[in-house]
Backbone of each chain as nested JSON, in Angstrom:
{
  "chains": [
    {"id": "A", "residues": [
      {"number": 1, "name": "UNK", "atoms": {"N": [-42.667, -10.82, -15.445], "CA": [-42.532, -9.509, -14.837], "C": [-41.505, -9.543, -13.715]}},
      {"number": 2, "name": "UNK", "atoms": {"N": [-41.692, -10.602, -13.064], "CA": [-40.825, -10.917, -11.633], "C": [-39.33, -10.766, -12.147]}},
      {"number": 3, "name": "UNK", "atoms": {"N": [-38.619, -11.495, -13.002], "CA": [-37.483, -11.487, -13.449], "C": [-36.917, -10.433, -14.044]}},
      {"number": 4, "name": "UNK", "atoms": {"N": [-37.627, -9.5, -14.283], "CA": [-37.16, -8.043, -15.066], "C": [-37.038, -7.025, -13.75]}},
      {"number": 5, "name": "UNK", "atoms": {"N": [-37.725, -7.288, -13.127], "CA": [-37.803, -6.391, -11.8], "C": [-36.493, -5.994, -10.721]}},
      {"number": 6, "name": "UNK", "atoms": {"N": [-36.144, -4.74, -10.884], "CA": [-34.954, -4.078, -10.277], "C": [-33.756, -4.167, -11.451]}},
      {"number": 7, "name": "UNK", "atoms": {"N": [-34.039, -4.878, -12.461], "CA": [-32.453, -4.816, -13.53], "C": [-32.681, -3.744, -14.48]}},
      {"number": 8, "name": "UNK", "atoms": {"N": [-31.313, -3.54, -15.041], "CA": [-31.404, -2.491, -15.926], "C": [-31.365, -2.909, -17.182]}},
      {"number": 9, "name": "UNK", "atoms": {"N": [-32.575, -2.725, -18.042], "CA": [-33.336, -3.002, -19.309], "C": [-32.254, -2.727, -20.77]}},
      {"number": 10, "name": "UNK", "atoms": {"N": [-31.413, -3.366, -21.425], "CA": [-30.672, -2.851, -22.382], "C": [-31.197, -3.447, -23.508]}},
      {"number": 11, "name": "UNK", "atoms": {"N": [-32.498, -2.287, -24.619], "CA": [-33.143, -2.875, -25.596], "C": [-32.326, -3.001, -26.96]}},
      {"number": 12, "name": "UNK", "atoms": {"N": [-32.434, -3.805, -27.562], "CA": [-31.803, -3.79, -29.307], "C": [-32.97, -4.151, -30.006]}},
      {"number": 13, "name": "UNK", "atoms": {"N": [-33.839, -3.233, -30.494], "CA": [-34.77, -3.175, -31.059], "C": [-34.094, -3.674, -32.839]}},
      {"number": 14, "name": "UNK", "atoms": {"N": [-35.488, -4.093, -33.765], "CA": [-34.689, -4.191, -35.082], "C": [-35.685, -3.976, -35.746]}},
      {"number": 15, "name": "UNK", "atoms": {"N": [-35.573, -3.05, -36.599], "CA": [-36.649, -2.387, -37.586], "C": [-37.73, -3.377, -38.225]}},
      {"number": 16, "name": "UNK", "atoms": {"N": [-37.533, -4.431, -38.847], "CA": [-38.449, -5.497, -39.583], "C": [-38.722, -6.771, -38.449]}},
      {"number": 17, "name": "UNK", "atoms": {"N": [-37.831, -6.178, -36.976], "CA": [-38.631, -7.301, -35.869], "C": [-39.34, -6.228, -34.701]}},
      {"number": 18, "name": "UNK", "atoms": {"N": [-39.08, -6.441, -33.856], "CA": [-39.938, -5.148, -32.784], "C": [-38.916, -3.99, -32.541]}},
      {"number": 19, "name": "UNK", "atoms": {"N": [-39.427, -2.858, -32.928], "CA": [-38.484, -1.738, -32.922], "C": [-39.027, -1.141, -31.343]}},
      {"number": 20, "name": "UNK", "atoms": {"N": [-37.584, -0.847, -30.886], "CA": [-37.391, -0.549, -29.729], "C": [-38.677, 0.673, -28.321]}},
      {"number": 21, "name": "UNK", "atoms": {"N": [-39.02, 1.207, -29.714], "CA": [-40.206, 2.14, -28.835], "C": [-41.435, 1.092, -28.695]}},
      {"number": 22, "name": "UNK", "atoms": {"N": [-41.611, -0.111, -29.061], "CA": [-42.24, -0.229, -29.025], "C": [-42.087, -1.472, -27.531]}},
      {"number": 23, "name": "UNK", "atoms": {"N": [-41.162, -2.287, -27.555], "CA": [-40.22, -2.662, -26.649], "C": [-40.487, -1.951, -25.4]}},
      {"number": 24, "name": "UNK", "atoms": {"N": [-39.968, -0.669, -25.895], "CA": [-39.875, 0.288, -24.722], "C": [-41.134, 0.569, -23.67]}},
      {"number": 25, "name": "UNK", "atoms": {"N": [-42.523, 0.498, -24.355], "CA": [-43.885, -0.175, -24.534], "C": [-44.153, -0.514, -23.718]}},
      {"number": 26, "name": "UNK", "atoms": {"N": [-44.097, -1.807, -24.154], "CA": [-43.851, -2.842, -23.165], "C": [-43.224, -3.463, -21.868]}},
      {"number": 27, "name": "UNK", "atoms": {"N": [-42.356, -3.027, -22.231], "CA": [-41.65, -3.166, -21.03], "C": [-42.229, -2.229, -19.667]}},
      {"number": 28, "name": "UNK", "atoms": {"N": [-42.649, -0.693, -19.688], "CA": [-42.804, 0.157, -18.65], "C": [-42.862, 0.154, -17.901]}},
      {"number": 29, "name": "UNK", "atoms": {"N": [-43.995, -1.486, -17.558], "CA": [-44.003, -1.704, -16.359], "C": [-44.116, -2.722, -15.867]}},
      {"number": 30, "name": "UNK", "atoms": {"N": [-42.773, -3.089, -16.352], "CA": [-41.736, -4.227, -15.94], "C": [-41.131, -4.944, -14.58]}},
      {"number": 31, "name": "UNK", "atoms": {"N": [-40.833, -3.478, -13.876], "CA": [-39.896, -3.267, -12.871], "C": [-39.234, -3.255, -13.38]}},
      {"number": 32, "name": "UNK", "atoms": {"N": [-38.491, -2.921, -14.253], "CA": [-36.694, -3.254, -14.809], "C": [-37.024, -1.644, -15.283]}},
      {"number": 33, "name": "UNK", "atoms": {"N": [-35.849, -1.096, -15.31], "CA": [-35.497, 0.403, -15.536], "C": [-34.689, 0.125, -17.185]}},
      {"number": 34, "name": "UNK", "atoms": {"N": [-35.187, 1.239, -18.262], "CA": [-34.589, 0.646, -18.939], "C": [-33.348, 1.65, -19.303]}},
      {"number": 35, "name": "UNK", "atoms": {"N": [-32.382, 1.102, -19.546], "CA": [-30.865, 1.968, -19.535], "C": [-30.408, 2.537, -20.758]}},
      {"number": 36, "name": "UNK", "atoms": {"N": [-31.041, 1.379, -21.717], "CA": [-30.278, 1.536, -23.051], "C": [-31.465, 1.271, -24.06]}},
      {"number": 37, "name": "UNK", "atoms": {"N": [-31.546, 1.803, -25.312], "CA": [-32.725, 1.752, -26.372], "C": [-32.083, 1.796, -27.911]}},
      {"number": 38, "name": "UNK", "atoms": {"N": [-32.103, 0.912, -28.743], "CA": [-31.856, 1.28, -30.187], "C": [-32.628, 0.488, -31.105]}},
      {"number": 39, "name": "UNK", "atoms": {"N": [-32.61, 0.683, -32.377], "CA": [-33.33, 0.019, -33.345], "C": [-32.11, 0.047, -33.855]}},
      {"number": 40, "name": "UNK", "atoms": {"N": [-32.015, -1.492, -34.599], "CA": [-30.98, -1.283, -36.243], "C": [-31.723, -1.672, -37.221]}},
      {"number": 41, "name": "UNK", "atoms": {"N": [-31.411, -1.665, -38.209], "CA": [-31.376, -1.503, -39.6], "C": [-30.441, -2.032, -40.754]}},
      {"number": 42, "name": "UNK", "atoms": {"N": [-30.946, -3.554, -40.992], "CA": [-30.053, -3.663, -41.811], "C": [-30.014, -3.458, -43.103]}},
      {"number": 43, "name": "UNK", "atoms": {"N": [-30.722, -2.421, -43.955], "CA": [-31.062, -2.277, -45.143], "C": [-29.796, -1.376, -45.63]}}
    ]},
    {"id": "B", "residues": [
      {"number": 1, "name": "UNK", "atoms": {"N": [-23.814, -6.717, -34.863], "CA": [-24.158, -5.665, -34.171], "C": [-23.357, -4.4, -34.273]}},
      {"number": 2, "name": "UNK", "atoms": {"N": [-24.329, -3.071, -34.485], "CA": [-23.691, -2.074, -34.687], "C": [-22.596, -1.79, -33.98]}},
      {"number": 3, "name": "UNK", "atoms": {"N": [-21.208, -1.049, -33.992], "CA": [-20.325, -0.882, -33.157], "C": [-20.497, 0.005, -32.205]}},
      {"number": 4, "name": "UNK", "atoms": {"N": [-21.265, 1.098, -32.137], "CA": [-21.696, 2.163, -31.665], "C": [-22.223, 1.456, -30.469]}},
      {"number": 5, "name": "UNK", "atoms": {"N": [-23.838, 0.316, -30.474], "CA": [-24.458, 0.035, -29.737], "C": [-23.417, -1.368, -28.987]}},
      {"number": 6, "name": "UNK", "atoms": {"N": [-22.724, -1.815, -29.831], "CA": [-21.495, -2.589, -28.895], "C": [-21.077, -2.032, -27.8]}},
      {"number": 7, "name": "UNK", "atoms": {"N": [-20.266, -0.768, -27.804], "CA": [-20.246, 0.22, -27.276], "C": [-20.802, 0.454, -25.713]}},
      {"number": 8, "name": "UNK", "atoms": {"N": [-21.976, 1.107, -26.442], "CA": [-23.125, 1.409, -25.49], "C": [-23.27, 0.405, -24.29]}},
      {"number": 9, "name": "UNK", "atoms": {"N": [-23.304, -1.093, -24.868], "CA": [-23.77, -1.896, -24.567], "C": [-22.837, -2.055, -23.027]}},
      {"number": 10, "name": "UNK", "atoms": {"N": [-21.339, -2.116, -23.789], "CA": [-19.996, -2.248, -23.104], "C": [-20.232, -1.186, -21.547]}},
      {"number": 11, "name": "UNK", "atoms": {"N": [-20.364, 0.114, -21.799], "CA": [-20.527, 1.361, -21.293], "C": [-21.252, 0.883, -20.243]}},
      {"number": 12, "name": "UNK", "atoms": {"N": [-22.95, 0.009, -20.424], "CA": [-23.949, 0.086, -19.662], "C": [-23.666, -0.849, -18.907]}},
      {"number": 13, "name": "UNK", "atoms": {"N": [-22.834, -2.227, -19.297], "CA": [-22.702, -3.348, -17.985], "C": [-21.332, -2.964, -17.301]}},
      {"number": 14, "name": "UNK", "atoms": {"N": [-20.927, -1.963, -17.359], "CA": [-19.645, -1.485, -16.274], "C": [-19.826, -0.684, -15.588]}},
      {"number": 15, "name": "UNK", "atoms": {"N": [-20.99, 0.282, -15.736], "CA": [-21.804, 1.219, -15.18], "C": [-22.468, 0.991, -14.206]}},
      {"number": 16, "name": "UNK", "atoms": {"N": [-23.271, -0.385, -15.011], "CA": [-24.308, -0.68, -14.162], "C": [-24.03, -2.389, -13.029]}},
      {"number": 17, "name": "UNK", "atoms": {"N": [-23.345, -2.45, -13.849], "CA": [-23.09, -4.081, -13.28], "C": [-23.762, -5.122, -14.266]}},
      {"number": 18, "name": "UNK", "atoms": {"N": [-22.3, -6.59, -15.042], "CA": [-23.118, -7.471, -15.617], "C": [-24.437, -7.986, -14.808]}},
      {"number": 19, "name": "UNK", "atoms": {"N": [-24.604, -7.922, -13.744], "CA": [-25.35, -9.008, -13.081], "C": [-26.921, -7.908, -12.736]}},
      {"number": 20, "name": "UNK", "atoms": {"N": [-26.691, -7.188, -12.875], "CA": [-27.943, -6.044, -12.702], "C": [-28.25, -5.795, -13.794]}},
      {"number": 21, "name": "UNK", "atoms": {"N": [-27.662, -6.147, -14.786], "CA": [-28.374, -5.969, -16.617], "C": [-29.244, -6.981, -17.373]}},
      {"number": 22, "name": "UNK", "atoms": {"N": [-30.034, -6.886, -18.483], "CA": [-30.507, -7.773, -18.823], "C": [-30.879, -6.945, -20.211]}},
      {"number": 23, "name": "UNK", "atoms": {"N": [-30.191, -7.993, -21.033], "CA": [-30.624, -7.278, -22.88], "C": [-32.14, -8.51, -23.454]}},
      {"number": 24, "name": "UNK", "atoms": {"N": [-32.702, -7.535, -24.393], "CA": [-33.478, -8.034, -24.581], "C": [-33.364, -7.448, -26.465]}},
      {"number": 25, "name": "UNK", "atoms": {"N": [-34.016, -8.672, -26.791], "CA": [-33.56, -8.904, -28.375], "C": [-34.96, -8.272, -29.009]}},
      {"number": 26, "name": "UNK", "atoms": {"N": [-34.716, -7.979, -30.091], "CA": [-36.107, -7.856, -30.924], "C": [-36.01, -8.265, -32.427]}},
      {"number": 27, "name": "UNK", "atoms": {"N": [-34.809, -8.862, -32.246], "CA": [-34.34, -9.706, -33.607], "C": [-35.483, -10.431, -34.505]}},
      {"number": 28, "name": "UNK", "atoms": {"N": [-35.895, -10.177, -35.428], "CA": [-37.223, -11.066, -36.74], "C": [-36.369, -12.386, -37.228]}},
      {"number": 29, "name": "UNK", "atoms": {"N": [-35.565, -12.699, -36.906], "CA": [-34.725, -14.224, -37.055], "C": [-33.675, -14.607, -36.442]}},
      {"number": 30, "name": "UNK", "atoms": {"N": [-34.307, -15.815, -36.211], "CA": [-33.412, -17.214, -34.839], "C": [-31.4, -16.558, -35.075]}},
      {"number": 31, "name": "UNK", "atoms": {"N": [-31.164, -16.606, -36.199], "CA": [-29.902, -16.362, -36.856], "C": [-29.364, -14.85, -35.832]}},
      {"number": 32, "name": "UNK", "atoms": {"N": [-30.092, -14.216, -36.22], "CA": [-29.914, -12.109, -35.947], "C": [-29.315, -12.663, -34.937]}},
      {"number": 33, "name": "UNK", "atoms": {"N": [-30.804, -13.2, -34.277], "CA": [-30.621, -13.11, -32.573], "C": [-29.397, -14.005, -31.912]}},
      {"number": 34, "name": "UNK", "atoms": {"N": [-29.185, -14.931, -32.704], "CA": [-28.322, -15.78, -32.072], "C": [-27.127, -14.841, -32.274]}},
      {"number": 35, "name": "UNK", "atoms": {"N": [-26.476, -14.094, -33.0], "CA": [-25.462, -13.153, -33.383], "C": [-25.046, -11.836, -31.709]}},
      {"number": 36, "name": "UNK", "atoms": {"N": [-26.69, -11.4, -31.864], "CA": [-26.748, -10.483, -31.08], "C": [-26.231, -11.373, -29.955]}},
      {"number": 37, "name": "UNK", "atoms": {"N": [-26.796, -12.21, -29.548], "CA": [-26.924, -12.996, -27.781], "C": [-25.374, -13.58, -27.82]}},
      {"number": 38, "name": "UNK", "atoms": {"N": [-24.779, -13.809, -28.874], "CA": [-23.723, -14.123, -28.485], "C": [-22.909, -13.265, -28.458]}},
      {"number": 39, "name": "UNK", "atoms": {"N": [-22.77, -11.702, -29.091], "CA": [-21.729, -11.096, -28.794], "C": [-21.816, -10.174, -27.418]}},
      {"number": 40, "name": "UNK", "atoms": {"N": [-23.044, -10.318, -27.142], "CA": [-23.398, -9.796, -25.503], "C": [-22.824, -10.461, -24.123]}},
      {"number": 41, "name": "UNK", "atoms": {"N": [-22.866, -11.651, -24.899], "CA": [-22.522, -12.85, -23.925], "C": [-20.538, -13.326, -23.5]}},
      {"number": 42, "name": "UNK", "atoms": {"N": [-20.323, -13.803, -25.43], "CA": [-19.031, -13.988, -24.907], "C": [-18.138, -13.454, -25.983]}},
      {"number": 43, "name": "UNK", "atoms": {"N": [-18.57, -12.455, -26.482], "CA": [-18.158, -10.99, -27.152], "C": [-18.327, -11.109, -28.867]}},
      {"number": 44, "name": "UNK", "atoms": {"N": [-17.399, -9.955, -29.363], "CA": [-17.96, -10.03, -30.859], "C": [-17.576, -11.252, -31.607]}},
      {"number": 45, "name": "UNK", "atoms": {"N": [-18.433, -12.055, -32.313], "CA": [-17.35, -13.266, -33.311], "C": [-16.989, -12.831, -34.269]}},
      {"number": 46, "name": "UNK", "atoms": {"N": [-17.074, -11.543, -34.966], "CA": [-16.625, -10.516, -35.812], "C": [-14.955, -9.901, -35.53]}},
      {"number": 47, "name": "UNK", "atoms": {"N": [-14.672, -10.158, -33.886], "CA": [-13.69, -9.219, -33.448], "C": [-13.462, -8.124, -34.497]}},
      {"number": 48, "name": "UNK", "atoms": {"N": [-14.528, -7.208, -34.551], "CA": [-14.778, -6.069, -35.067], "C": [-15.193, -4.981, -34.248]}},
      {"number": 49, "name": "UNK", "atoms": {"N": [-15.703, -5.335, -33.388], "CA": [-16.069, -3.887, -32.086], "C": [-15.385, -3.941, -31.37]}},
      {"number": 50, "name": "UNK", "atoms": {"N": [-16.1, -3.352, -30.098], "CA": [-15.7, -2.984, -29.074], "C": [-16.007, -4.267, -27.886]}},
      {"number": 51, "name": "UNK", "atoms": {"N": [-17.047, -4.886, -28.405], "CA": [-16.565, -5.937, -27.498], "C": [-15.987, -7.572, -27.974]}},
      {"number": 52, "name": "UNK", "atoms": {"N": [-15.334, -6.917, -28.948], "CA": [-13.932, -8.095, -29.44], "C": [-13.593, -8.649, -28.322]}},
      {"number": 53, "name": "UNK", "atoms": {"N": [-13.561, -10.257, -27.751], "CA": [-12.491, -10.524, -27.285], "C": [-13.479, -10.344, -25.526]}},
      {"number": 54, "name": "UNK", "atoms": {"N": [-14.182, -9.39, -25.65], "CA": [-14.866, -8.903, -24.06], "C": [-15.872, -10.007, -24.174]}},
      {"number": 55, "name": "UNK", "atoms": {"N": [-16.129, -11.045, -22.507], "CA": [-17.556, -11.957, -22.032], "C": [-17.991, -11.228, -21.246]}},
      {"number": 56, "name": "UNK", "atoms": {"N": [-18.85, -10.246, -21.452], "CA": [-19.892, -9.493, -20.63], "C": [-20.63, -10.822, -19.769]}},
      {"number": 57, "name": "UNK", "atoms": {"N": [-21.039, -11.597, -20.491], "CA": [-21.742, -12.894, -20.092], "C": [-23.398, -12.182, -19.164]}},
      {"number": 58, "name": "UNK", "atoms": {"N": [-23.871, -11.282, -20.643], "CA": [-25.082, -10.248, -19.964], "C": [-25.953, -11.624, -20.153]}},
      {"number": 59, "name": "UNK", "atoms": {"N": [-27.297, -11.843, -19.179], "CA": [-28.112, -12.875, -19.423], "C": [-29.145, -11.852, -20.962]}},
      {"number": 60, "name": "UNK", "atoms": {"N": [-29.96, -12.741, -21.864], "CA": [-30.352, -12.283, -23.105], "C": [-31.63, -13.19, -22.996]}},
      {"number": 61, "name": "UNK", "atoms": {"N": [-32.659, -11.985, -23.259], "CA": [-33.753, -12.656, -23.726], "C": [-34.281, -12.145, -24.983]}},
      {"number": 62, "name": "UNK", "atoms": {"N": [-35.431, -13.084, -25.514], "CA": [-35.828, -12.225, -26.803], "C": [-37.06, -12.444, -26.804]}},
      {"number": 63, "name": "UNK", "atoms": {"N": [-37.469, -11.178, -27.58], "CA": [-38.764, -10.711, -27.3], "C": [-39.881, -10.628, -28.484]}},
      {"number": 64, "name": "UNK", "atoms": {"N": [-40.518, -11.651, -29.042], "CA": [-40.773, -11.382, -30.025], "C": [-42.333, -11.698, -30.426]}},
      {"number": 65, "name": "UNK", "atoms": {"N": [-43.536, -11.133, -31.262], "CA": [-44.469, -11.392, -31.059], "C": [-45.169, -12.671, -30.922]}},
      {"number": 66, "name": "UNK", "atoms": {"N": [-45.996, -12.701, -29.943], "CA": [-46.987, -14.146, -29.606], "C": [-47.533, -14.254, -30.727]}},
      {"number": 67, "name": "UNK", "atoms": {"N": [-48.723, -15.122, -30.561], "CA": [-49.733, -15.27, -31.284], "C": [-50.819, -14.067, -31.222]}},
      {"number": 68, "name": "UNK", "atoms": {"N": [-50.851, -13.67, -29.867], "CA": [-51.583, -12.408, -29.904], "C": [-50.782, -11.467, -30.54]}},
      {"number": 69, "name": "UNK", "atoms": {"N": [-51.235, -9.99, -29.788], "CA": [-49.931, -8.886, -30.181], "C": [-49.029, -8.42, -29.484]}},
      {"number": 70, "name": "UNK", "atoms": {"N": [-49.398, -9.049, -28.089], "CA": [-48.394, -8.505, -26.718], "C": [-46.927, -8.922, -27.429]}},
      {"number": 71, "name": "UNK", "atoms": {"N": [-46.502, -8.372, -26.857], "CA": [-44.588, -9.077, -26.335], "C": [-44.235, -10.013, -25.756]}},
      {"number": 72, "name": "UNK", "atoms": {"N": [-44.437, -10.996, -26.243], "CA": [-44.025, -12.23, -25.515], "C": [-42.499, -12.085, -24.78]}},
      {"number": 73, "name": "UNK", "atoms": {"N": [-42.298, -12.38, -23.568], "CA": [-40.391, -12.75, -23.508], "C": [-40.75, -13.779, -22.748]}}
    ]}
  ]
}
Protein backbone atom coordinates (compact mmCIF):
# COMPACT_ATOMS: atom_id res chain seq x y z
CA UNK A 1 0.00 0.00 0.00
CA UNK A 2 2.91 2.30 1.18
CA UNK A 3 4.57 2.28 -2.29
CA UNK A 4 1.49 3.13 -4.36
CA UNK A 5 0.73 6.02 -2.14
CA UNK A 6 0.73 9.66 -3.73
CA UNK A 7 1.70 8.14 -7.49
CA UNK A 8 -0.33 8.19 -10.35
CA UNK A 9 -1.85 4.63 -11.05
CA UNK A 10 -1.47 3.80 -15.01
CA UNK A 11 -3.61 0.37 -15.32
CA UNK A 12 -3.22 -2.10 -18.50
CA UNK A 13 -5.73 -4.39 -17.65
CA UNK A 14 -5.99 -7.73 -20.10
CA UNK A 15 -9.16 -9.44 -20.73
CA UNK A 16 -8.10 -13.35 -20.03
CA UNK A 17 -5.69 -11.79 -17.06
CA UNK A 18 -7.24 -9.08 -14.59
CA UNK A 19 -9.31 -6.67 -16.51
CA UNK A 20 -8.83 -3.28 -15.49
CA UNK A 21 -12.20 -2.52 -13.48
CA UNK A 22 -11.37 -4.88 -11.60
CA UNK A 23 -7.69 -3.56 -10.95
CA UNK A 24 -9.38 -0.47 -10.61
CA UNK A 25 -10.99 -2.46 -7.49
CA UNK A 26 -8.43 -2.91 -6.01
CA UNK A 27 -6.44 -0.55 -6.13
CA UNK A 28 -9.06 2.37 -4.50
CA UNK A 29 -7.52 2.42 -1.71
CA UNK A 30 -4.20 2.42 -2.50
CA UNK A 31 -3.18 5.96 -2.04
CA UNK A 32 -2.10 6.10 -5.62
CA UNK A 33 -4.66 8.10 -7.80
CA UNK A 34 -5.35 6.26 -10.73
CA UNK A 35 -4.69 8.29 -14.11
CA UNK A 36 -5.02 5.86 -16.73
CA UNK A 37 -7.38 2.50 -17.19
CA UNK A 38 -7.62 -0.03 -20.20
CA UNK A 39 -8.23 -3.62 -20.91
CA UNK A 40 -6.78 -5.26 -24.20
CA UNK A 41 -7.75 -7.92 -26.06
CA UNK A 42 -5.93 -10.02 -27.96
CA UNK A 43 -8.51 -12.09 -29.73
CA UNK B 1 0.84 -2.96 -26.77
CA UNK B 2 -1.98 -1.18 -28.27
CA UNK B 3 -0.81 2.11 -29.97
CA UNK B 4 -3.56 4.15 -28.70
CA UNK B 5 -2.70 3.07 -24.96
CA UNK B 6 1.18 3.64 -25.95
CA UNK B 7 -0.01 6.87 -26.44
CA UNK B 8 -1.95 7.42 -23.46
CA UNK B 9 0.67 6.00 -21.64
CA UNK B 10 3.29 8.60 -23.33
CA UNK B 11 0.59 11.56 -22.58
CA UNK B 12 0.34 10.43 -18.76
CA UNK B 13 4.23 10.35 -17.78
CA UNK B 14 4.76 13.98 -19.29
CA UNK B 15 1.76 15.19 -17.64
CA UNK B 16 2.31 13.72 -14.73
CA UNK B 17 5.95 13.08 -14.26
CA UNK B 18 8.04 9.61 -14.99
CA UNK B 19 8.86 9.53 -11.37
CA UNK B 20 5.23 10.17 -9.93
CA UNK B 21 3.85 7.26 -12.19
CA UNK B 22 3.61 3.74 -11.68
CA UNK B 23 2.01 1.10 -14.36
CA UNK B 24 0.70 -1.84 -13.24
CA UNK B 25 0.30 -5.01 -15.46
CA UNK B 26 -2.57 -7.43 -15.52
CA UNK B 27 -0.91 -9.48 -18.13
CA UNK B 28 -2.15 -13.76 -17.78
CA UNK B 29 1.60 -14.51 -19.07
CA UNK B 30 5.32 -13.94 -17.89
CA UNK B 31 5.86 -13.26 -21.94
CA UNK B 32 2.65 -10.35 -22.30
CA UNK B 33 4.04 -8.84 -19.36
CA UNK B 34 7.53 -8.85 -20.08
CA UNK B 35 6.49 -7.02 -23.61
CA UNK B 36 4.30 -4.57 -21.78
CA UNK B 37 7.18 -3.68 -18.93
CA UNK B 38 9.53 -3.29 -21.44
CA UNK B 39 8.00 -0.95 -23.77
CA UNK B 40 7.02 1.28 -20.71
CA UNK B 41 10.39 1.17 -19.62
CA UNK B 42 12.82 1.50 -22.52
CA UNK B 43 10.20 1.93 -25.30
CA UNK B 44 8.48 -0.07 -28.09
CA UNK B 45 10.74 -3.24 -29.39
CA UNK B 46 8.17 -3.19 -32.17
CA UNK B 47 9.28 0.54 -33.04
CA UNK B 48 5.71 0.58 -34.04
CA UNK B 49 4.11 3.24 -31.65
CA UNK B 50 4.41 6.01 -30.16
CA UNK B 51 6.81 5.14 -27.83
CA UNK B 52 9.36 3.84 -30.51
CA UNK B 53 12.68 4.73 -29.59
CA UNK B 54 11.05 6.76 -26.13
CA UNK B 55 12.73 5.30 -22.17
CA UNK B 56 9.92 6.51 -20.13
CA UNK B 57 11.89 4.20 -17.67
CA UNK B 58 8.07 4.15 -15.78
CA UNK B 59 8.81 1.71 -12.64
CA UNK B 60 6.16 -1.61 -13.56
CA UNK B 61 4.55 -3.84 -11.43
CA UNK B 62 2.28 -6.74 -12.04
CA UNK B 63 -0.59 -7.65 -10.59
CA UNK B 64 -1.83 -10.87 -10.76
CA UNK B 65 -4.00 -13.33 -8.77
CA UNK B 66 -2.64 -14.96 -5.37
CA UNK B 67 -3.60 -18.02 -4.23
CA UNK B 68 -6.48 -16.38 -2.65
CA UNK B 69 -8.58 -13.92 -4.82
CA UNK B 70 -7.13 -10.56 -3.76
CA UNK B 71 -4.62 -8.82 -6.13
CA UNK B 72 -1.54 -9.67 -5.28
CA UNK B 73 1.30 -6.84 -6.47
Amino acid sequence: MGKLAGKKLLLLGERDGVPSPAMEACLKDSGGEIAFSATECFV
Amino acid sequence: MDLQNQQRIKDAAEKFGAENCVVILGSSDPEGAEIYAETVTNGDPTFAGPLAGVSLGLPVYHGGPSEGSDLHI
